[in-house]
PQR file of N, CA, C, O and H, with PARSE charges and radii, in Angstrom:
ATOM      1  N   UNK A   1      43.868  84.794 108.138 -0.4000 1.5000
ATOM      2  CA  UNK A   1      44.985  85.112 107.282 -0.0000 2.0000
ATOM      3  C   UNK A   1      45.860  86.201 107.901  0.5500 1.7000
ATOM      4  O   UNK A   1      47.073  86.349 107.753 -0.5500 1.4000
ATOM      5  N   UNK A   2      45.127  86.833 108.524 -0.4000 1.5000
ATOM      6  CA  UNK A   2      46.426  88.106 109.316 -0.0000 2.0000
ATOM      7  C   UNK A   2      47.069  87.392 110.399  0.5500 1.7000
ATOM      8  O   UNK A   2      48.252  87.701 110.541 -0.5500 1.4000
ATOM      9  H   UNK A   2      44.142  86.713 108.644  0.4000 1.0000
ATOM     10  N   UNK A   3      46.582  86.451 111.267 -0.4000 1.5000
ATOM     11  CA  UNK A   3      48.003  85.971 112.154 -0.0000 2.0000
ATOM     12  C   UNK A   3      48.283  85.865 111.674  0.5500 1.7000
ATOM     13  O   UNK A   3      48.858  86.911 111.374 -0.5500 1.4000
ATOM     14  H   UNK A   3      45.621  86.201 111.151  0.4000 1.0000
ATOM     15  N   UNK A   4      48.639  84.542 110.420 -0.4000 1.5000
ATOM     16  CA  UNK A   4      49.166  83.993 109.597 -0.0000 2.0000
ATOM     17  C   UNK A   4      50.772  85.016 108.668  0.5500 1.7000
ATOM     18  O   UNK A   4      51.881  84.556 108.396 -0.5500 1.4000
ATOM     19  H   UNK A   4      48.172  83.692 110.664  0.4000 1.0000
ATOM     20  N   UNK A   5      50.293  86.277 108.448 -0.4000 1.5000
ATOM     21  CA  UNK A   5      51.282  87.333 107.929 -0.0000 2.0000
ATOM     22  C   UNK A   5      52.014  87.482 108.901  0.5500 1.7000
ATOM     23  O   UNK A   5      53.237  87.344 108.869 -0.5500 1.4000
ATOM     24  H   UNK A   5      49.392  86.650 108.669  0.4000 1.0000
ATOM     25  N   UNK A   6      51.265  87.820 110.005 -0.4000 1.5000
ATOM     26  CA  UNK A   6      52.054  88.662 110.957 -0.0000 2.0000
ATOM     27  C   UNK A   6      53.124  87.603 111.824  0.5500 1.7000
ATOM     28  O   UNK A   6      54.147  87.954 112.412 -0.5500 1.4000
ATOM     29  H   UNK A   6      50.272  87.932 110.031  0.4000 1.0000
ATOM     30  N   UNK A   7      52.577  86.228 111.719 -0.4000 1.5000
ATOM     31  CA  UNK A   7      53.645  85.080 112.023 -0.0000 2.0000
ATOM     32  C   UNK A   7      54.693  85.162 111.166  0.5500 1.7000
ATOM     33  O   UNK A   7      55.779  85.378 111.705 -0.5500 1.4000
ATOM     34  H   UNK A   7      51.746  85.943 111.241  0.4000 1.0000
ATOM     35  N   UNK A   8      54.683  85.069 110.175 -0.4000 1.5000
ATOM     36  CA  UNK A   8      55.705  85.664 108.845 -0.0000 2.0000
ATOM     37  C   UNK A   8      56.730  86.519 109.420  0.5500 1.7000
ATOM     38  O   UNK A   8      57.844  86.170 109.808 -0.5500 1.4000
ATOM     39  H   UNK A   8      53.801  84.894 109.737  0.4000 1.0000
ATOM     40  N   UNK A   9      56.134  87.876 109.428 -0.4000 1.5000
ATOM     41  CA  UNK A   9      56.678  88.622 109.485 -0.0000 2.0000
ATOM     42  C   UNK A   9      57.600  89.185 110.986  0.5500 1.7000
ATOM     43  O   UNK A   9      58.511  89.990 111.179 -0.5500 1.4000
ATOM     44  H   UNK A   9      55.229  88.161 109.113  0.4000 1.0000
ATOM     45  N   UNK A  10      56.866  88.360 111.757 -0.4000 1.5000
ATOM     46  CA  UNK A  10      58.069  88.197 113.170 -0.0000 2.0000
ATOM     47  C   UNK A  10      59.186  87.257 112.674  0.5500 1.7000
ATOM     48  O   UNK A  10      60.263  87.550 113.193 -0.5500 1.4000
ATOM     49  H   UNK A  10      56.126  87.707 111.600  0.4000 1.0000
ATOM     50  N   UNK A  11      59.236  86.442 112.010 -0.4000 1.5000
ATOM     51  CA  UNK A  11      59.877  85.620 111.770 -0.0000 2.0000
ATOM     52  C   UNK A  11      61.048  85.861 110.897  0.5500 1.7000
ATOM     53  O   UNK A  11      62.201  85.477 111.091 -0.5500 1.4000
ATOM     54  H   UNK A  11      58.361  86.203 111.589  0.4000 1.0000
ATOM     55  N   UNK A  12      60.590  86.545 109.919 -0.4000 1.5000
ATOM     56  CA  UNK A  12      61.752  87.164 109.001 -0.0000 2.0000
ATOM     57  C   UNK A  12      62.358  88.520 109.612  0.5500 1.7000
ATOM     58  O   UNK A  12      63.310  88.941 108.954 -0.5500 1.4000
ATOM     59  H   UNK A  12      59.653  86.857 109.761  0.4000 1.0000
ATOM     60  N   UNK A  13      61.959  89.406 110.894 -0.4000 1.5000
ATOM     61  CA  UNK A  13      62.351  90.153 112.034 -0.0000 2.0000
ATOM     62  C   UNK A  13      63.438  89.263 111.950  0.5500 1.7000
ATOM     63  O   UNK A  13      64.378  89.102 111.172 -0.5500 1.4000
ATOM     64  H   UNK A  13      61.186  89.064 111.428  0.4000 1.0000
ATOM     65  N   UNK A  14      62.947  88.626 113.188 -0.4000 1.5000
ATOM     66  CA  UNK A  14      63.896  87.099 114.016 -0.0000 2.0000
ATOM     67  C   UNK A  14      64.984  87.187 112.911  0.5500 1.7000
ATOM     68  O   UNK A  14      65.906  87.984 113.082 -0.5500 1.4000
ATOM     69  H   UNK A  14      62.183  88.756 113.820  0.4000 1.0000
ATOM     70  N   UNK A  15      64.952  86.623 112.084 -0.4000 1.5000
ATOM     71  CA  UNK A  15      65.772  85.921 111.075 -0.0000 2.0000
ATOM     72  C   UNK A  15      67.221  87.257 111.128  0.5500 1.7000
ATOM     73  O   UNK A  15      68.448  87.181 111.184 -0.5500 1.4000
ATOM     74  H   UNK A  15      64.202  85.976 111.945  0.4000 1.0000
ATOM     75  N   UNK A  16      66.443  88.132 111.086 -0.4000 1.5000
ATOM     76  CA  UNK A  16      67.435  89.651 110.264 -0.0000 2.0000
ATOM     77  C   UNK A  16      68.220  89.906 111.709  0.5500 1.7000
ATOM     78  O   UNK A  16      69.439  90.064 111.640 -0.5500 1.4000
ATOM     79  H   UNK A  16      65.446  88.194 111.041  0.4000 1.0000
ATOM     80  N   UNK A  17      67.607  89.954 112.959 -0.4000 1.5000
ATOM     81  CA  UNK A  17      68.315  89.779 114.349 -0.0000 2.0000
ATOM     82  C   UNK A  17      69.472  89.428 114.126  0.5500 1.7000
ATOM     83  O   UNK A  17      70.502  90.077 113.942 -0.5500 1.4000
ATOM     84  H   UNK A  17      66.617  89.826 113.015  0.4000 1.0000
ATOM     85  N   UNK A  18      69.134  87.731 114.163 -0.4000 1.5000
ATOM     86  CA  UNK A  18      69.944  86.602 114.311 -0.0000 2.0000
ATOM     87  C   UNK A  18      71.245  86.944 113.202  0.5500 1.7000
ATOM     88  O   UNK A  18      72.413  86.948 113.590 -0.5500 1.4000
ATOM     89  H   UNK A  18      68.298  87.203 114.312  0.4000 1.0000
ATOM     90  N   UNK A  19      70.951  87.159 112.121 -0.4000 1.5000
ATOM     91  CA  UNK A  19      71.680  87.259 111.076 -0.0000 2.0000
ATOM     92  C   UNK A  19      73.023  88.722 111.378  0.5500 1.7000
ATOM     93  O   UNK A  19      74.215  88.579 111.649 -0.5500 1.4000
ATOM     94  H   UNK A  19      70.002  87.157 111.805  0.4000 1.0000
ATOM     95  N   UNK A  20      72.575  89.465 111.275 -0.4000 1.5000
ATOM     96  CA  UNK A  20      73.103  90.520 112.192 -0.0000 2.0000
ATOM     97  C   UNK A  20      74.027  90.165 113.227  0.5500 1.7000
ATOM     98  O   UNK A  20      75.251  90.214 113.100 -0.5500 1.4000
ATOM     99  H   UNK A  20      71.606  89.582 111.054  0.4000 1.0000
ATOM    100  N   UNK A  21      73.562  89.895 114.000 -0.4000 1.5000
ATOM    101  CA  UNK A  21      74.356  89.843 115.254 -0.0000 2.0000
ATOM    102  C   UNK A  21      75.283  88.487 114.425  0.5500 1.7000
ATOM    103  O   UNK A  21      76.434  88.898 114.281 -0.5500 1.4000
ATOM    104  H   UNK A  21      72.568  89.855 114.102  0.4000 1.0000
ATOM    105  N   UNK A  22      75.177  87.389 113.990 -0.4000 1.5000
ATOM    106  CA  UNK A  22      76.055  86.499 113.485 -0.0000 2.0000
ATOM    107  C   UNK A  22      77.195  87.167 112.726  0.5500 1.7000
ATOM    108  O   UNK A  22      78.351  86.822 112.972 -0.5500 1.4000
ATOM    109  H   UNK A  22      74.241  87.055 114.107  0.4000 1.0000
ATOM    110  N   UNK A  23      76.839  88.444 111.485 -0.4000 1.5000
ATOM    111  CA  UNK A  23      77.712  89.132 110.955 -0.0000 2.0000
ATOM    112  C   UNK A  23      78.970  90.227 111.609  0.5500 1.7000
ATOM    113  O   UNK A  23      79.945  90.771 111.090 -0.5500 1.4000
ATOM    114  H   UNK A  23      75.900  88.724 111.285  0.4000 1.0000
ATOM    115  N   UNK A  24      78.244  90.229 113.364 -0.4000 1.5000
ATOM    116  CA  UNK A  24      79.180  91.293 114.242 -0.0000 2.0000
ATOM    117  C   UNK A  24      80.221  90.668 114.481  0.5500 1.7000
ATOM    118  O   UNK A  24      81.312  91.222 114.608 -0.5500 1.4000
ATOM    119  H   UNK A  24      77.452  89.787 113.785  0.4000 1.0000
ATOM    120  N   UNK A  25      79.965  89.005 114.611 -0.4000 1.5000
ATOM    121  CA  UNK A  25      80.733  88.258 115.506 -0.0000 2.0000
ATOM    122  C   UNK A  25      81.669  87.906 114.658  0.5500 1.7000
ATOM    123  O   UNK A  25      82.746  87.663 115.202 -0.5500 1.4000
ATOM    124  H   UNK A  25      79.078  88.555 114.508  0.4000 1.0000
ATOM    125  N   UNK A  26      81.629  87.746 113.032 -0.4000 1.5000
ATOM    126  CA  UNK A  26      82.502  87.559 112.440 -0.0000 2.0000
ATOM    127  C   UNK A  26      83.116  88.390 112.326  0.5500 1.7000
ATOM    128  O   UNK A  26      84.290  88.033 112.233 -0.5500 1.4000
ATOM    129  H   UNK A  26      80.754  87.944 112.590  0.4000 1.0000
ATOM    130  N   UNK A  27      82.960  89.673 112.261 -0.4000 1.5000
ATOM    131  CA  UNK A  27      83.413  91.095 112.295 -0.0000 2.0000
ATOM    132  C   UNK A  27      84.470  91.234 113.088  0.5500 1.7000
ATOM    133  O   UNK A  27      85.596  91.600 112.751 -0.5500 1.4000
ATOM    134  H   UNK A  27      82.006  89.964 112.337  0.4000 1.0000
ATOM    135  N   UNK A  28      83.965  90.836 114.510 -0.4000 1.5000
ATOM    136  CA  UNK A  28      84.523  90.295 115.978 -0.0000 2.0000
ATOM    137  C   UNK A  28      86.042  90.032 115.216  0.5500 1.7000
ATOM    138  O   UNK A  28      86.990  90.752 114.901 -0.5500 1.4000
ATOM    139  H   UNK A  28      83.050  90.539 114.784  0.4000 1.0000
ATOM    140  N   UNK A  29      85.712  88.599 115.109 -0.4000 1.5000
ATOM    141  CA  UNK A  29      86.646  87.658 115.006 -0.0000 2.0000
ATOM    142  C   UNK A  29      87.646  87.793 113.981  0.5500 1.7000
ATOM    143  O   UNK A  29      88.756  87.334 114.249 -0.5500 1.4000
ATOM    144  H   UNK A  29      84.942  88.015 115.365  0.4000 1.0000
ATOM    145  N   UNK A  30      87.427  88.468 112.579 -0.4000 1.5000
ATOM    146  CA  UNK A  30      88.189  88.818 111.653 -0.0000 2.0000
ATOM    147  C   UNK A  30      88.959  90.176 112.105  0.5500 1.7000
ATOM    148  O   UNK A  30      89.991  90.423 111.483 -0.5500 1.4000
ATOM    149  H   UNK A  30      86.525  88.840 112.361  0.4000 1.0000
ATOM    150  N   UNK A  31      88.661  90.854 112.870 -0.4000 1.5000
ATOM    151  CA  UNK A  31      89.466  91.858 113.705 -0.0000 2.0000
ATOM    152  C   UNK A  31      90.626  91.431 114.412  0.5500 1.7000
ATOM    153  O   UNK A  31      91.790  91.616 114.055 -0.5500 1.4000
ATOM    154  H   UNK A  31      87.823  90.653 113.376  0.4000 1.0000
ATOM    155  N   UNK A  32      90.136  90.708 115.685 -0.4000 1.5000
ATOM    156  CA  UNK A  32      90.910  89.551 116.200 -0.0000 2.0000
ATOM    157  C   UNK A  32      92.278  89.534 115.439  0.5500 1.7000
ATOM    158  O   UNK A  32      93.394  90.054 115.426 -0.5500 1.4000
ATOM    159  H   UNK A  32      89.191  90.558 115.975  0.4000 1.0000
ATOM    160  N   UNK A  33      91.285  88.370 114.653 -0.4000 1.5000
ATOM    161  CA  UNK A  33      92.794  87.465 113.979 -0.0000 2.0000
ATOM    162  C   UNK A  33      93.629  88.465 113.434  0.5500 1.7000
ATOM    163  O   UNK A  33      94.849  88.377 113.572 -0.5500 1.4000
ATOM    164  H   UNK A  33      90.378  87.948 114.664  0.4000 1.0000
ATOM    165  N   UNK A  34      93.164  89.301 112.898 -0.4000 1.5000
ATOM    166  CA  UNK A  34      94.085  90.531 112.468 -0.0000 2.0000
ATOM    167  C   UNK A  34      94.728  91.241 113.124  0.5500 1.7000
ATOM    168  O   UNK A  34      95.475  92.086 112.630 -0.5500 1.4000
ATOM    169  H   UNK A  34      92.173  89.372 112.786  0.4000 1.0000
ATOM    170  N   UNK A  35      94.636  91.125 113.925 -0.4000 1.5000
ATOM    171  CA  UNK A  35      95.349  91.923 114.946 -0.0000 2.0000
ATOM    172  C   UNK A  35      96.614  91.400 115.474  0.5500 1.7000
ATOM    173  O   UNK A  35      97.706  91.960 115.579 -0.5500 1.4000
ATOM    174  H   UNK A  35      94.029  90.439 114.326  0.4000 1.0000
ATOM    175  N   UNK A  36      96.085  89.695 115.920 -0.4000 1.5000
ATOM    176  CA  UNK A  36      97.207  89.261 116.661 -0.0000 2.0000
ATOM    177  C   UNK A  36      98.105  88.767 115.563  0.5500 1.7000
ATOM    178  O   UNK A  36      99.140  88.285 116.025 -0.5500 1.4000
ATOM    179  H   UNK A  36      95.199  89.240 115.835  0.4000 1.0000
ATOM    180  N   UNK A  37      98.013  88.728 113.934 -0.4000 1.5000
ATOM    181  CA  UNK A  37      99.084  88.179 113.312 -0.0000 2.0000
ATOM    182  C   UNK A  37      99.770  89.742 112.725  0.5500 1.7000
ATOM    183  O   UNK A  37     100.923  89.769 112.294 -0.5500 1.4000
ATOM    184  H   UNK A  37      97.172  89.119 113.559  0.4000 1.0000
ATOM    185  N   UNK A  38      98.964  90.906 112.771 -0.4000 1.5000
ATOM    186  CA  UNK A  38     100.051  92.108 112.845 -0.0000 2.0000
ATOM    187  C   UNK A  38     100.954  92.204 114.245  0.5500 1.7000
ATOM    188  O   UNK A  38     102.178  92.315 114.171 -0.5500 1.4000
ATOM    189  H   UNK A  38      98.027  90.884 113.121  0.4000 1.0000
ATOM    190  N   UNK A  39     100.437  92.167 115.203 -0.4000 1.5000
ATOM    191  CA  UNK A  39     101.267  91.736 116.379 -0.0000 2.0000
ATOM    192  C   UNK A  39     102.440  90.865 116.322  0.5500 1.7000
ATOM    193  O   UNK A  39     103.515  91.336 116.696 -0.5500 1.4000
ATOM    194  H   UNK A  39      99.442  92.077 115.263  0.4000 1.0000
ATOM    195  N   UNK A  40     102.381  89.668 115.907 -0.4000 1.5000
ATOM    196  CA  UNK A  40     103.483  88.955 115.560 -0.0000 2.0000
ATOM    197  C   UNK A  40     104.424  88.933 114.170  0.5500 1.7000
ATOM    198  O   UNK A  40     105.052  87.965 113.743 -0.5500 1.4000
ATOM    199  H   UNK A  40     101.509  89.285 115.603  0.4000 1.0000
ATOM    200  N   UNK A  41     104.331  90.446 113.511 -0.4000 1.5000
ATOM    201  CA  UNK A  41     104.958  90.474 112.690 -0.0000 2.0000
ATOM    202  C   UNK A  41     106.465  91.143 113.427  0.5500 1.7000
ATOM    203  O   UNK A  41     106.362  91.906 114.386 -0.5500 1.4000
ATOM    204  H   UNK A  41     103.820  91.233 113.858  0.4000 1.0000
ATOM    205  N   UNK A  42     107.979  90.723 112.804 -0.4000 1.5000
ATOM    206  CA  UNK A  42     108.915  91.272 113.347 -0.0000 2.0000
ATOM    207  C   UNK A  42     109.052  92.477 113.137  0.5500 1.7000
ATOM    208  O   UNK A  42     107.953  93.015 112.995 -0.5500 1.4000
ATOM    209  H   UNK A  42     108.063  90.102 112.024  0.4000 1.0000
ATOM    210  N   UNK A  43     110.268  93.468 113.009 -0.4000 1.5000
ATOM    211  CA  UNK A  43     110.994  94.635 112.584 -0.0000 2.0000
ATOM    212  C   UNK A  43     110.998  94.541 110.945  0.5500 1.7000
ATOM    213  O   UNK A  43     110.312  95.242 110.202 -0.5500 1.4000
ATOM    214  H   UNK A  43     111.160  93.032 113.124  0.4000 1.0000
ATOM    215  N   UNK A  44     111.958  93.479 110.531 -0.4000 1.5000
ATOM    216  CA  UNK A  44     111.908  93.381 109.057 -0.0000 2.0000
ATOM    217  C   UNK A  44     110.761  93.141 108.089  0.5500 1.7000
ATOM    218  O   UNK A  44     110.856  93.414 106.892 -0.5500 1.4000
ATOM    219  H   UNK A  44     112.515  92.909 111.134  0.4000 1.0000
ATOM    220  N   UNK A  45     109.692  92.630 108.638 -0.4000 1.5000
ATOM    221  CA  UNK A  45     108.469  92.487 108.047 -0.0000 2.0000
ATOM    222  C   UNK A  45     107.659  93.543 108.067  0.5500 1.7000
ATOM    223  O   UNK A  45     107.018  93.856 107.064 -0.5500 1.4000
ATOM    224  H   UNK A  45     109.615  92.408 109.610  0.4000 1.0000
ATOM    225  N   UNK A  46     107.584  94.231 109.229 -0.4000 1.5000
ATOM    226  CA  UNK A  46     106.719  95.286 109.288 -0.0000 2.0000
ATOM    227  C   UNK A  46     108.152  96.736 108.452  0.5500 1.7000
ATOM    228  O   UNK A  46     107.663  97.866 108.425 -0.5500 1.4000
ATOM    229  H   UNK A  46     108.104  93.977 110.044  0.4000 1.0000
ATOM    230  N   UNK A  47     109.076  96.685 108.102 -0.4000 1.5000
ATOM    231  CA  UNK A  47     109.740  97.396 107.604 -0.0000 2.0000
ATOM    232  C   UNK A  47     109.847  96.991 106.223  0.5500 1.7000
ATOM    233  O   UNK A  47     110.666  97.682 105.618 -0.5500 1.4000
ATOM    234  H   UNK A  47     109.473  95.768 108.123  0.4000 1.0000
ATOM    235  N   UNK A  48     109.256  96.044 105.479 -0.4000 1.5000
ATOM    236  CA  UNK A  48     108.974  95.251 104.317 -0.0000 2.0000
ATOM    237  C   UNK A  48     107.413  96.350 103.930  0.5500 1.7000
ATOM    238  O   UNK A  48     107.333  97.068 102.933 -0.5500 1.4000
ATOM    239  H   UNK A  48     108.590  95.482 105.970  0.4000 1.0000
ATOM    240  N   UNK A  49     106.510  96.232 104.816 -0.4000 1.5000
ATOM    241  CA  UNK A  49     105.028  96.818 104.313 -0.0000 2.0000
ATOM    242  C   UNK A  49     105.289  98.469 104.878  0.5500 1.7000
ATOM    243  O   UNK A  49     104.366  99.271 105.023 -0.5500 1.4000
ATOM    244  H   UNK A  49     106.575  95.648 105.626  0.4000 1.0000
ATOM    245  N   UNK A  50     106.250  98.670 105.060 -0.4000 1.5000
ATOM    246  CA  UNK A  50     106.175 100.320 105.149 -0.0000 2.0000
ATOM    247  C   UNK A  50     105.751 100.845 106.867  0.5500 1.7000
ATOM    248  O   UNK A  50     105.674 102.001 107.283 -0.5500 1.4000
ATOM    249  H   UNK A  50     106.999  98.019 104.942  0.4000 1.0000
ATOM    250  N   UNK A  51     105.607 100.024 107.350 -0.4000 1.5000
ATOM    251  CA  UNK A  51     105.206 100.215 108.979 -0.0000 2.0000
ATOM    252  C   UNK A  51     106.243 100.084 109.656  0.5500 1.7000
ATOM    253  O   UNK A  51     107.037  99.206 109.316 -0.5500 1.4000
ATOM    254  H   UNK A  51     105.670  99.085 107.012  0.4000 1.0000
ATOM    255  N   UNK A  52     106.514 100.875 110.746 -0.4000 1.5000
ATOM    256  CA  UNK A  52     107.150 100.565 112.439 -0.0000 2.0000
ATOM    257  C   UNK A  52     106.070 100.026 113.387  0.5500 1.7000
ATOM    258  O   UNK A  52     104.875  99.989 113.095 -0.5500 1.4000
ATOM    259  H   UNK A  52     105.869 101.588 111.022  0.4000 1.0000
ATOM    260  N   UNK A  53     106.546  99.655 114.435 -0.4000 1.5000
ATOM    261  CA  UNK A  53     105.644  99.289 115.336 -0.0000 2.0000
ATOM    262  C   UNK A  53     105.307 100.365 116.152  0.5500 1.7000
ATOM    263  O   UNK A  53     104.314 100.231 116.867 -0.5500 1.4000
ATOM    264  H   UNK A  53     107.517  99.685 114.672  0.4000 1.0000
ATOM    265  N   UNK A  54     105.787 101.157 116.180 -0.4000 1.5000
ATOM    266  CA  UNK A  54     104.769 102.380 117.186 -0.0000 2.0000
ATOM    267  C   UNK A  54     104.121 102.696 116.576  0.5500 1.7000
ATOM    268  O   UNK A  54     103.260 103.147 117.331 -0.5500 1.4000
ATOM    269  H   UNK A  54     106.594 101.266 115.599  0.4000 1.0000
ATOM    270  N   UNK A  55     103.602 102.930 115.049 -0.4000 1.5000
ATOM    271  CA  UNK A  55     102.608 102.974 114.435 -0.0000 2.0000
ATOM    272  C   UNK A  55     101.468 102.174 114.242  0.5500 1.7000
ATOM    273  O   UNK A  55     100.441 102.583 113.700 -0.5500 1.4000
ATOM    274  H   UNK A  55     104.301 102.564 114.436  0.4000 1.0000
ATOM    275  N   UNK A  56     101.653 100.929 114.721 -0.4000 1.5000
ATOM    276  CA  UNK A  56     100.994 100.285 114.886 -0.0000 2.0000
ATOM    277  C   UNK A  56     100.453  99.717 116.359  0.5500 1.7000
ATOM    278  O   UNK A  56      99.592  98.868 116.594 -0.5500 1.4000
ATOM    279  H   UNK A  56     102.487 100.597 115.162  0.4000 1.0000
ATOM    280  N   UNK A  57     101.158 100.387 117.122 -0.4000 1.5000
ATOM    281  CA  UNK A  57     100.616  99.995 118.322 -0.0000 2.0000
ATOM    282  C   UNK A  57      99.337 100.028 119.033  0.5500 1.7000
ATOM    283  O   UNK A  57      98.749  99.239 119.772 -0.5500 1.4000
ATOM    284  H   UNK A  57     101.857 101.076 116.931  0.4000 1.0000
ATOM    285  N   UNK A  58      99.029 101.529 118.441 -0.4000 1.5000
ATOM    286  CA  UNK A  58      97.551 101.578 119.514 -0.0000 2.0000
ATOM    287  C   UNK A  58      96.296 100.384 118.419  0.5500 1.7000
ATOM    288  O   UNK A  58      95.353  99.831 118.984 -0.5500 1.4000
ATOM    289  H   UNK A  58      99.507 102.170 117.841  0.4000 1.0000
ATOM    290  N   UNK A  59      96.485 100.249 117.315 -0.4000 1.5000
ATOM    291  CA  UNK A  59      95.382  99.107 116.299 -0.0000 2.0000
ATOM    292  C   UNK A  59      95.854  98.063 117.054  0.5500 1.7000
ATOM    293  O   UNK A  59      94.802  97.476 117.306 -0.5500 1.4000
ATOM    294  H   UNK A  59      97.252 100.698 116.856  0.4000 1.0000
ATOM    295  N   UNK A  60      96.756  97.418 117.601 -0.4000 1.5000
ATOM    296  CA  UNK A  60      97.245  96.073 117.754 -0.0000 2.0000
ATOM    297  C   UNK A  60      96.585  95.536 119.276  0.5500 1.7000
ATOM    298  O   UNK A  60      96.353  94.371 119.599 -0.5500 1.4000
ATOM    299  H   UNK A  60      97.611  97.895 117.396  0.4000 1.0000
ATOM    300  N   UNK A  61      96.299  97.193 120.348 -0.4000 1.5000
ATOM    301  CA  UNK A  61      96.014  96.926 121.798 -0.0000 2.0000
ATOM    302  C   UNK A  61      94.643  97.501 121.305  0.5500 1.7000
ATOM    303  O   UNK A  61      94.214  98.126 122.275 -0.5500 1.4000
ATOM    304  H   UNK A  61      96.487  98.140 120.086  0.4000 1.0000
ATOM    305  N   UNK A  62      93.908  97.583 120.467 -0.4000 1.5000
ATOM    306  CA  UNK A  62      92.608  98.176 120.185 -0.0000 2.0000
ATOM    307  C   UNK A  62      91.488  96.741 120.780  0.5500 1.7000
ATOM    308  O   UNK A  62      91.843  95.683 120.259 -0.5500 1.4000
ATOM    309  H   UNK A  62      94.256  97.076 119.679  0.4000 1.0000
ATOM    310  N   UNK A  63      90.426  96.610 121.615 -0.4000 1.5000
ATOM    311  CA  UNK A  63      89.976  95.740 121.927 -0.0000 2.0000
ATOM    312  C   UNK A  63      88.922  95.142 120.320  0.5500 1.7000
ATOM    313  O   UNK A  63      88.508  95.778 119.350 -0.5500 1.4000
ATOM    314  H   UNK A  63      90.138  97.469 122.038  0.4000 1.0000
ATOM    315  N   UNK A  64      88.819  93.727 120.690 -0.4000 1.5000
ATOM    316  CA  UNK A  64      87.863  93.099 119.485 -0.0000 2.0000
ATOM    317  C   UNK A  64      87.206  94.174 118.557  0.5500 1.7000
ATOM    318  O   UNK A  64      87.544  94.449 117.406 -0.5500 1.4000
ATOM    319  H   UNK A  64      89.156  93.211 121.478  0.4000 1.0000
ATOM    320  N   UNK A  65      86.082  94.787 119.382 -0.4000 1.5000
ATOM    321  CA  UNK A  65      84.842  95.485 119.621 -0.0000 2.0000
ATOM    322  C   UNK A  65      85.113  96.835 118.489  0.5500 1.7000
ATOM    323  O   UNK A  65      84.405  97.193 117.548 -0.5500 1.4000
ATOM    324  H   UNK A  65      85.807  94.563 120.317  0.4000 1.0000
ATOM    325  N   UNK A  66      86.427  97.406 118.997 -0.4000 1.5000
ATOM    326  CA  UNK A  66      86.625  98.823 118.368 -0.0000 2.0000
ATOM    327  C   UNK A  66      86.843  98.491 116.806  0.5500 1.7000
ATOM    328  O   UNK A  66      87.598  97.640 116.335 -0.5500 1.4000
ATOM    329  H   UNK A  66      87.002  97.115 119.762  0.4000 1.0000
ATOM    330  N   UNK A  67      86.007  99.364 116.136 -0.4000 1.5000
ATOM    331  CA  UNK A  67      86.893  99.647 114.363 -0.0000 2.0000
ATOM    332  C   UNK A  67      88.256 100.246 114.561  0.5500 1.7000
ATOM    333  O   UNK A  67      88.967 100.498 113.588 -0.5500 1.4000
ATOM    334  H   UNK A  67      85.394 100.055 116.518  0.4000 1.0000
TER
END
């Protein structure tokens, strides 16, 4: 019965890994996309939400990775 747990319990490890790292990548990726459609906002749009673009510049060249 103790392999038996301890098979378990690598397993639900494993699981929390996997899961994790799946949640970075969306993280990843919802950064991303955010980024490059503030990027392609014009003058009048970004002067619509209260922003210039030099204010926004260094978030827009910020890589995936960074908050």
């Amino acid at each position: 019965m103790t392999a038996y747990t301890h098979s378990v319990v690598t397993n639900t490890h494993e699981y929390g890994f996997f899961r994790t790292a799946l949640e970075t990548l969306q993280t990843w990726q919802r950064r991303s996309r955010a980024r490059r459609e503030l990027a392609r906002f014009n003058e009048r749009e970004l002067h619509d939400i209260g922003v210039t673009w030099s204010s926004i510049a260094e978030e827009v060249n910020k890589p995936f990775w960074k908050a």
